[in-house]
Structures are given as structure tokens and as C-alpha cells.
C-alpha positions in Angstrom: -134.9 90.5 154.0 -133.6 91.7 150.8 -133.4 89.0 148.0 -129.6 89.3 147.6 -129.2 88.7 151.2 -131.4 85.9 150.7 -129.2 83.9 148.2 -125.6 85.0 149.8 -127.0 83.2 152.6 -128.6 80.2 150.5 -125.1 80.1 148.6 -123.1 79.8 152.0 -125.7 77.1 153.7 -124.9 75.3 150.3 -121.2 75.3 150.4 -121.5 74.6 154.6 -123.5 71.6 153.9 -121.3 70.3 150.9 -118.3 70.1 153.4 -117.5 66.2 154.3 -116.9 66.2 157.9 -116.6 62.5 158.7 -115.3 59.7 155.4 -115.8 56.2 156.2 -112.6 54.6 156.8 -110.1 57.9 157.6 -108.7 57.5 160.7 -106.2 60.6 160.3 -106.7 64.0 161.6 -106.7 66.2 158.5 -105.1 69.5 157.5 -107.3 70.5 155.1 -111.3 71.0 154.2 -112.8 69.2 151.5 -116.6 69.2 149.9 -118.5 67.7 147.9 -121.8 67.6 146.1 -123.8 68.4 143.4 -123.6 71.9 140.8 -126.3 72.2 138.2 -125.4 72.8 134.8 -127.3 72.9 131.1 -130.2 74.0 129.7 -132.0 75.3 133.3 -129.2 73.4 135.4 -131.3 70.1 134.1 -127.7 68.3 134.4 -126.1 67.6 137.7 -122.4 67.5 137.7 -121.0 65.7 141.5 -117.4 67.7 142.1 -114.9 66.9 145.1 -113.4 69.4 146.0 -109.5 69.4 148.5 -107.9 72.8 149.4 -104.7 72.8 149.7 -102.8 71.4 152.8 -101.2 75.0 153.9 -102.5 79.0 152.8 -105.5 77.8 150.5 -106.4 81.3 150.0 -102.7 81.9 148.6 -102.6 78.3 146.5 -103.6 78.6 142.4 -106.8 76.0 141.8 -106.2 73.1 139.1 -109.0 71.5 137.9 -108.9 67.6 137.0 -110.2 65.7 134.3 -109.8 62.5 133.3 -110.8 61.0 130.3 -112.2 58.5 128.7 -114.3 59.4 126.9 -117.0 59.2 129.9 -114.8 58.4 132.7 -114.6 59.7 136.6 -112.2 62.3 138.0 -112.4 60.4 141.0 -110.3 57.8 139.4 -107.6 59.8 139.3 -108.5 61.5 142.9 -108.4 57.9 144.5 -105.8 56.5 142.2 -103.4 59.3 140.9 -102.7 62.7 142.2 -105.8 63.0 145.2 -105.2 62.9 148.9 -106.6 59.5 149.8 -105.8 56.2 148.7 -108.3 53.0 150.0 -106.9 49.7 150.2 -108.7 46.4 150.1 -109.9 46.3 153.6 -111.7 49.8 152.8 -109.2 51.8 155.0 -108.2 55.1 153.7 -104.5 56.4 153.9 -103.1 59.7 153.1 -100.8 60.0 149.6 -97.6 62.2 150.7 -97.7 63.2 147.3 -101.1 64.4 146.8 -101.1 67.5 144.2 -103.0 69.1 146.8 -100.2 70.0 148.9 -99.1 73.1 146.6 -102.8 73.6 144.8 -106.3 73.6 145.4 -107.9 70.5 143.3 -111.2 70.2 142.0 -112.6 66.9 140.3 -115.7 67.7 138.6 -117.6 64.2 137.1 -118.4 64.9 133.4 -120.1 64.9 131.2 -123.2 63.8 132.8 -123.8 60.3 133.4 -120.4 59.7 134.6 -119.7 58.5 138.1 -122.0 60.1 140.7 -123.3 62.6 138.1 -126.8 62.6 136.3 -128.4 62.1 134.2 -126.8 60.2 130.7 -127.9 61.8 127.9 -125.7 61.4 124.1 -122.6 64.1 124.4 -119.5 65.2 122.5 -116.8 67.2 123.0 -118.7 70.4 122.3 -121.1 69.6 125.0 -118.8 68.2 127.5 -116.7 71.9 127.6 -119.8 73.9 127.9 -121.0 72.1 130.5 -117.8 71.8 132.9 -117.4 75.7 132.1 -120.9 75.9 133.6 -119.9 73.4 136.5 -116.7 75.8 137.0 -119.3 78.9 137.5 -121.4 77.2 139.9 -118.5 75.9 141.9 -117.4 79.6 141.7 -121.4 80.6 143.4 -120.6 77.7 146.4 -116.5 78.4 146.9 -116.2 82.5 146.0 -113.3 82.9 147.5 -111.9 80.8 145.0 -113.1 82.7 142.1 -110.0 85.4 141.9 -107.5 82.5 142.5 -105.0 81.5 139.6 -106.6 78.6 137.8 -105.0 75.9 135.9 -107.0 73.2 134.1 -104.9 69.6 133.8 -105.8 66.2 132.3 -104.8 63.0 130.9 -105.8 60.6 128.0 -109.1 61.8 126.6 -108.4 64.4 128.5 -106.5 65.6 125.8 -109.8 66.7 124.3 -111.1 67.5 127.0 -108.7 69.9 128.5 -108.2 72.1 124.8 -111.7 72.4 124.6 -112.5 73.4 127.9 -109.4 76.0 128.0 -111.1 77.6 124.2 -114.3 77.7 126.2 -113.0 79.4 129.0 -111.2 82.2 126.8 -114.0 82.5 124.9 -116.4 83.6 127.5 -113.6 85.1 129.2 -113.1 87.3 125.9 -117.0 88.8 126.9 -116.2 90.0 130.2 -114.7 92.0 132.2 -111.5 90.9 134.7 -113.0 92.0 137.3 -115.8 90.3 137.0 -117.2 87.5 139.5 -117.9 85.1 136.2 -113.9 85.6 135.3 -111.9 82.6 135.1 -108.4 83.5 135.9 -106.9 81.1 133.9 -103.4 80.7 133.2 -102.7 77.7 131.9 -102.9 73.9 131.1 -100.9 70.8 131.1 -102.0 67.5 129.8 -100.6 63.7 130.3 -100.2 60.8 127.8 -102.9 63.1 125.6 -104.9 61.5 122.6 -104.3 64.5 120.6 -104.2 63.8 117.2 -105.4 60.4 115.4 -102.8 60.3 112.5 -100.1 61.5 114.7 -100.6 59.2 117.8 -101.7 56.4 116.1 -98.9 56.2 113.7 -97.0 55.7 116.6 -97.6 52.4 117.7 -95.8 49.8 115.8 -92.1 51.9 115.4 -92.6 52.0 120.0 -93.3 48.2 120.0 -90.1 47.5 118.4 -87.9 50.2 120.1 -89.1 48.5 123.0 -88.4 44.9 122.5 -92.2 44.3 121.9 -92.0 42.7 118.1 -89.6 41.4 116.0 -87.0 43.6 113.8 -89.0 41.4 110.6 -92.5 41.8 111.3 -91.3 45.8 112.1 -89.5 46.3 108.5 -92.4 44.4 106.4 -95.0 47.1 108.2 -92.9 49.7 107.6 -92.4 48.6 103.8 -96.2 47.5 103.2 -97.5 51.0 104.9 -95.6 53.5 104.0 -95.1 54.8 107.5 -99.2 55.0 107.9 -100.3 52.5 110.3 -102.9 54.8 111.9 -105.7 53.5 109.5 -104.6 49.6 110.8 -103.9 50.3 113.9 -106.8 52.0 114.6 -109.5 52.3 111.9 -111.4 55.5 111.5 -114.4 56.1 109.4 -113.4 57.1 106.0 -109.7 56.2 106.0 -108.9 52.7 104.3 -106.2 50.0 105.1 -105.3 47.6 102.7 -105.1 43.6 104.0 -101.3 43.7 103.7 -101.1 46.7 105.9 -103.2 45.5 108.3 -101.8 42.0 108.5 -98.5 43.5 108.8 -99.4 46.1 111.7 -101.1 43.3 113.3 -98.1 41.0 113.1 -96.0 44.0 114.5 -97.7 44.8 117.3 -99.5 40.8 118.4 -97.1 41.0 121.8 -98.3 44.5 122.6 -101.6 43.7 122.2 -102.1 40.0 123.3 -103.3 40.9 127.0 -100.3 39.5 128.0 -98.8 42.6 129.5 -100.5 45.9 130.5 -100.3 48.3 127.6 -100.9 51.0 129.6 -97.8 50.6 130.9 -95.5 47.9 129.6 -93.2 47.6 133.0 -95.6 46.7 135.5 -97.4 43.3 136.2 -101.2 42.6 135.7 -103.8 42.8 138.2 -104.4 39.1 139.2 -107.0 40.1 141.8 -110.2 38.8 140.3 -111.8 37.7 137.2 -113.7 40.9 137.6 -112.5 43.9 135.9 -113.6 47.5 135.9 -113.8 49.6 132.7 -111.1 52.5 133.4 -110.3 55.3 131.2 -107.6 53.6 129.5 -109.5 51.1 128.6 -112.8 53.3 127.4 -110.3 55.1 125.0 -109.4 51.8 123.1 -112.5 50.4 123.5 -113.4 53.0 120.1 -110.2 50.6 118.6 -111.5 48.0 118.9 -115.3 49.0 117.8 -113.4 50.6 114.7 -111.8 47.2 114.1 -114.7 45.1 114.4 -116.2 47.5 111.7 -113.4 46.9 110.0 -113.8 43.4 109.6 -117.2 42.7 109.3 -116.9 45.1 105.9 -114.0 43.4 104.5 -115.0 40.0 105.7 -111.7 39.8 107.8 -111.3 38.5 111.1 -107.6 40.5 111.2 -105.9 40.8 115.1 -107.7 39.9 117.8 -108.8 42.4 120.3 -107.5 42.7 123.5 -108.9 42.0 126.9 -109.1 44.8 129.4 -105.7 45.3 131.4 -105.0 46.9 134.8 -102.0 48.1 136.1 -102.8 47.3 139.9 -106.0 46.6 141.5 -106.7 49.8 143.2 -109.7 50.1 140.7 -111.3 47.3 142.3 -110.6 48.4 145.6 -112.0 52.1 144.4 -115.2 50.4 142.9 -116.3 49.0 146.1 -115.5 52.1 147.8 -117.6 54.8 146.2 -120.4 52.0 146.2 -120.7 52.1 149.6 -124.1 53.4 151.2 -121.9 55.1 154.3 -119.5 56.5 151.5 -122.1 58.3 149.4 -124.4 59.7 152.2 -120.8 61.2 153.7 -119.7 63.0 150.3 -123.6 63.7 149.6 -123.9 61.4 146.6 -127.2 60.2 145.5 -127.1 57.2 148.2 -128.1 54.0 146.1 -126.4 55.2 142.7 -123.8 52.7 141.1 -120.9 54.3 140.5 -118.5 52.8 137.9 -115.7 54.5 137.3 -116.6 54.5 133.5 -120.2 55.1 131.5 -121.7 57.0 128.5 -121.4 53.8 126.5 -122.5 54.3 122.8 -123.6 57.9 124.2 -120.4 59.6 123.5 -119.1 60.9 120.3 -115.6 60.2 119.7 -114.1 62.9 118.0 -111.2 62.2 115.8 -110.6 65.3 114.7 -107.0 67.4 115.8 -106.9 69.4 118.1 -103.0 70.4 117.3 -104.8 73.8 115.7 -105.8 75.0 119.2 -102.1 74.4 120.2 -101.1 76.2 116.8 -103.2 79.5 117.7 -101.9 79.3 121.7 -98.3 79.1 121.1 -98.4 81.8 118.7 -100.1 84.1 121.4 -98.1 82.9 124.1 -100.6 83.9 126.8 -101.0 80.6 128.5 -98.5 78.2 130.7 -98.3 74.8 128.0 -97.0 71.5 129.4 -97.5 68.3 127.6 -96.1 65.6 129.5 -95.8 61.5 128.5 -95.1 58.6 131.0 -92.6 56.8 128.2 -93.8 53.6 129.6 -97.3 53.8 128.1 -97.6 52.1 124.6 -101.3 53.2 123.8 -100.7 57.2 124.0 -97.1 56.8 124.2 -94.5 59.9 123.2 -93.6 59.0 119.8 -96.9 60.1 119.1 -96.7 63.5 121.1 -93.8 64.2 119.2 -94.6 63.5 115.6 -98.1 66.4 116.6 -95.3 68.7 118.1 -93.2 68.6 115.3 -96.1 69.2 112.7 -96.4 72.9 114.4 -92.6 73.7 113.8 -91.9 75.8 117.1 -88.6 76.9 117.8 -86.7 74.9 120.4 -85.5 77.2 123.1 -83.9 74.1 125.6 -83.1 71.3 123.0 -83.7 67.3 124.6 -82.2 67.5 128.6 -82.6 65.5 131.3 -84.3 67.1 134.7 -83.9 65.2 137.8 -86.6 65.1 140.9 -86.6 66.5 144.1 -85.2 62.7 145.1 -82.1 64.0 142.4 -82.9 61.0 140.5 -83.4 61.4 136.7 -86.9 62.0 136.2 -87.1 62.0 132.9 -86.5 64.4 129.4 -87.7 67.5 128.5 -87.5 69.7 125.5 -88.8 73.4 125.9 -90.0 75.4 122.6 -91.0 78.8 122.6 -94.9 78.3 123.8 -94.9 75.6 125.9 -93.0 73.0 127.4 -92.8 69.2 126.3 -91.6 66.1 129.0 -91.4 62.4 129.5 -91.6 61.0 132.8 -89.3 58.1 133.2 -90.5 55.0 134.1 -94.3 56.2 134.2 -97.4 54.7 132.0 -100.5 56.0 131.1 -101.6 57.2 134.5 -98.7 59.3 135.3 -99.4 60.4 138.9 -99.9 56.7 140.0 -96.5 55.5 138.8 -94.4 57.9 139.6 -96.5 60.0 142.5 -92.8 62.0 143.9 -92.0 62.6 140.3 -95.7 63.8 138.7 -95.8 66.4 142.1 -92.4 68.0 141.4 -93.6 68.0 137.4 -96.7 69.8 138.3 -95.1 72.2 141.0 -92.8 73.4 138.8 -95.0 74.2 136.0 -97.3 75.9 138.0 -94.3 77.8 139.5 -92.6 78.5 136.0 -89.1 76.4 137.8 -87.2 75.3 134.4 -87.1 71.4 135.0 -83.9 71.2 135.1 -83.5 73.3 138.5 -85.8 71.1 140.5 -84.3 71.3 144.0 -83.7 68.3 146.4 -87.0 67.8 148.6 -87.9 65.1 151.1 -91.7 64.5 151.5 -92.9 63.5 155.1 -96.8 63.0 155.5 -99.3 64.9 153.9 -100.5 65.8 157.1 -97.5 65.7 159.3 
């Protein structure tokens, strides 16, 4: 038998024996395939990246292909597949139900575990954003060998948090290499575009944002908000959250610590300042909200022990519900991993790479700079306005630094349920939105809402013409 022969039939037995036939606790008859498993990737595919993979519920061969990413640094996409935007949602007696808003109902999803170490992926080696792009571009290509009917399919890459490294850097990768071959070819991503949610974008920008959305927001006191604003100068980045090389003086950083002490307490969820605390447990698992201002607080303690300071105290890891928990004990589950081919034993958390990681602070507003300008890609950057960590303040103050021309000025859109969904302002590049009501994790506040944001960017609808939709079950 010819050797091409050979490994067309290898590649198909692969992606046959990735499919997951029968999930512990799904009692539904489903209307879609989905697989799972294992792509190599790295120097001589020494790296084994675990993806899960849903086609979409109707014509997946017609449906564009997003790939999901959440953040982190060094956190699962099964987070957001079991929590956010994927197709099943476990409750505490391990029973799976299907979300009627599940993004796969209009697109193809993949969630691909990266950078190595994370989740059900292996093994945990130190990694940075360079790193972590190379690698999911190779985990895209080997996905490509296992699913190549998916290959010529219009392909959107979406993210959220960390993920707004993440996302940039894998989008430059992909145009790079794109930029080397030929359209045609079976390696070609056909990418057209990106969105990103509640995105850690740039540090000055974002992080400057924090104590002027405490006190919009009823969170600190119109004294404490003045004194910062006097004793900074407007610069609470370097307080707020230190960075190496930047200084902030002791009145600064009293004051910003005054400003924001009810934010930041662990009273309330400042992920998203609306909803109660997970009282389930003492236990609490590490999510990717949580990993991103972990590198806060490690800044702060640097902080301090240099200038002998105790300052603010940090805060202790806050949940918005306890579907993390619920998740945990899930994807720990012997049953669960031999049934989506897992390594059966591993302990998944939903976030690793600690110390590993690199954060990078550097902007990534450049890469937006150089897009817009070519205005080849599908932009949308997107804010629940409920999330004080990430929250749009910050997103604007980067968006205004790049000086685009406003095509739609501030308007509200509504969602398919003809309630107001939010804001949106449209430039000539991309597209900018809030999401009312939502936190950090977009997609698990405000599930109707995120879908009919993310079907009408992929379907270029202006936001403000979303038609009136009712949603039965995903599998009706």
C-alpha cells in the first residue's frame, strides 16, 4: 500500500477514534458530533495540546469555525466550554444539561488547552506569549490533519481576559505563516477575523482604569476618589498594579488603596460587581480571573517588601457561582477522562503554569494600530460593564490612543429578546461594545445576549439590527 494511502487512513482512524460517543452524565440525544483528544505540537510534537472539539448543531460543513481561548495566563478552554459559551453545562449532582445558547449553534468551536501544562494537556514546561501562539498555530494544523474538512472553512479566533494576548498573537502568527503560502494550500488558515472579551490589552491603559470605575459605581467614596486623583496625576497603573520598573510614590499608593479598599476587600466579586459570592465551600478553584490578578498581587508584594510597606491587602480569590467546583469534579472523573480520551488519572485544574508563565506587560495596541489600518480582518472588542478588574474604561482609554474615525458614534443595540443589550461604538476597523449587565466572563452572564453578539459579528449584522429571536433547546 502506497505510504500516502497509509497516513490518509491513519489520519481518519485518528479522527474516528477521537469522536466521544457516550459522556458520563448526558442523558439527551444529541444533534451534533463532538471529539476529543490529543494534537502534538513543538519541537518534534514533544508537546501534547488536548482540544474538544463541537460542530455545529445544523450544516457544519456550511458553519465558519471559532477557535476559543481563554486566558489566564495558563488557564483551560474548557472553562469557558463548561461554563460560558459550550454546549453542556454539569450541575452538582454531575448531570449534564444542554445550554440553548451554546455558540455552537451558528459555528463550529474548537477549545484547544494551551500552552502546555494546562488542563488535560502535557507537559509544563516555562512559556510566554511567543511560545504559547506558535504552539496553538501548530495545534490548529494538526487539528486541520484529524478534521480536513474543516480546513477551507472560515475561521475566527475569539478570547477573553488574557486572552487578550493571547488572541493578537495568535491572529499575527497566523498571518504570518499565512503570508508564506499559497490560498490554496491545505496549511492555509482562512482566517477572517477576531473578537476578544473584557481583554487585558494594555497595562497603562487598563490599569489606569480602576479607581475612576470604583467611584462611577458607588464602590468608594467621592473623598478618597478626588485625593487619588490629586496625589496621582491620573496614573494609578503603577499603584494599582505594580510593574517592574515603573515607581509609585507612598501617597499614590495609599490613596489608590483607599479608593479602591471596597472593590478589593473580597467582599464582593470583582469580576463582576452585581452578582453574589460563591458560598459553596471553603474550597476554591484558581480560575482565569483570578490567575490574571494573581501577577497583582505578586507585583504588590514586591512592592512592599522593597519599600518596607505593608500597603492594601490582597484579596482573596472570588467566584461568581460555583459552577467551577461543580466543573472541577467533573473533568476529574476517571469515567469522564477515558470518555473524551484524556490521560485517565491526570488532575485537571482548571488553572496551572504557576511561576512558569511569563507575564507580558507589554501593549499589544500596535497590532491593533497595523490591523485597522489594513482593514483586512473582522475586529470586535467587547466589555461586560459589570467587570471591575478588565472593565471598559480601560478598553476605551487603548481605543482612543489609536485615534480611529468613528463611523456609528455611542448607540444602544438591543438582543434578539428586544431588550437593550448594551452600547456600541463602530470606528472604521473594527467594532467596540459593552454588554449590559455582564462581568468578566461574558458568555456566562449574559448567555442570549453573548450568542446574538457573536452571531452578528461573524455575520457582519450592524448591532443595532439584531432581529427578535426566541431560543428553544439546543437540540430541539
Amino acid at each position: 500500500m502506497k505510504l500516502w494511502v497509509k497516513s490518509l487512513l491513519w489520519v481518519l482512524a485518528a479522527a474516528a477514534s477521537d469522536e466521544v460517543t457516550d459522556l458520563p452524565g448526558l442523558n439527551a440525544t444529541l444533534c451534533f458530533k463532538h471529539f476529543a483528544g490529543y494534537v502534538p505540537v513543538g519541537d518534534a510534537g514533544t508537546k501534547q495540546l488536548f482540544y474538544w472539539y463541537t460542530e455545529a448543531t445544523s450544516n457544519p460543513e456550511k458553519a465558519p469555525t471559532i477557535f476559543w481561548m481563554n486566558g489566564g495566563p495558563g488557564c483551560s478552554s474548557l472553562a469557558g466550554m463548561f461554563s460560558e459559551l459550550g454546549p453542556f453545562v454539569v450541575d452538582e449532582k454531575q448531570q449534564i444539561s444542554l445550554n440553548p445558547y451554546a455558540w455552537n449553534r451558528i459555528a463550529n468551536v474548537i477549545y484547544m488547552e494551551q500552552p502546555a501544562g494546562v488542563g488535560f494537556s502535557y507537559p509544563a514546561s516555562a512559556t510566554n506569549d511567543k511560545i504559547a501562539a506558535s504552539d496553538a498555530y501548530d495545534g490548529i494544523q494538526q487539528f486541520f490533519l484529524l478534521h480536513p474538512e474543516a480546513q477551507p472553512r472560515e475561521f475566527y479566533v475569539a478570547g477573553e481576559s488574557y486572552g487578550g494576548h493571547y488572541v493578537p498573537n495568535l491572529v499575527n502568527q497566523i498571518l504570518q505563516k499565512n503570508s508564506k503560502l499559497s490560498p490554496d494550500s491545505k496549511q492555509f488558515v482562512n482566517l477572517k477575523g477576531f473578537a476578544v472579551g473584557n481583554a487585558y490589552t494594555d497595562w497603562e491603559q487598563d490599569f489606569n482604569s480602576n479607581v475612576p470605575y470604583s467611584r462611577y459605581h458607588g464602590l468608594g467614596s467621592r473623598e478618597y476618589y478626588e485625593l487619588a486623583k490629586d496625589v496621582c496625576k491620573g496614573n494609578y497603573a503603577p499603584c494599582f498594579w505594580p510593574r517592574p520598573g515603573f515607581s509609585c510614590s507612598d501617597a499614590c499608593n495609599d490613596a489608590v488603596g483607599n479608593a479602591t479598599e471596597f472593590a478589593m476587600d473580597g467582599s464582593i466579586d470583582i469580576y463582576d460587581i452585581y452578582v453574589d459570592v460563591c458560598k459553596d465551600g471553603q474550597a476554591r478553584h484558581a480560575t482565569q480571573a483570578f490567575v490574571l490578578e494573581q501577577e497583582r498581587r505578586q507585583q504588590l508584594r514586591r512592592h512592599h517588601e522593597e519599600s518596607g510597606r505593608l500597603g492594601v491587602t490582597p484579596i482573596s480569590p472570588i467566584f461568581p457561582t460555583c459552577i467551577d467546583n461543580y466543573v472541577h469534579t467533573f473533568l476529574n472523573t476517571p469515567a469522564v477522562q477515558q470518555a473524551i480520551h484524556a490521560k485517565v488519572g491526570t488532575k485537571w485544574s482548571q488553572c496551572g503554569l504557576d511561576g512558569l508563565y511569563d507575564f507580558n506587560y507589554n501593549s499589544v495596541v500596535p497590532l491593533y494600530q497595523n490591523w485597522t489600518s489594513e482593514k483586512k480582518l473582522k475586529i470586535l472588542v467587547y466589555n461586560g460593564d459589570a467587570d471591575f478588574i478588565v472593565n471598559f474604561l480601560g478598553s476605551e482609554n487603548w481605543l482612543s490612543m489609536m485615534n480611529l474615525k468613528q463611523i456609528q458614534t455611542w448607540s444602544k443595540w438591543l438582543g434578539s429578546d428586544t431588550q437593550v443589550a448594551g452600547y456600541f461604538v463602530r470606528y472604521d476597523g473594527m467594532s467596540f461594545a459593552t454588554v449590559k449587565g455582564a462581568g468578566h466572563m461574558v458568555p456566562k452572564d449574559r448567555p442570549q445576549h453573548a450568542l446574538d453578539l457573536i452571531t452578528a459579528y461573524i455575520a457582519g449584522t450592524p448591532l443595532d439590527k439584531i432581529a427578535p429571536a426566541t431560543f428553544g433547546p439546543l437540540c430541539g
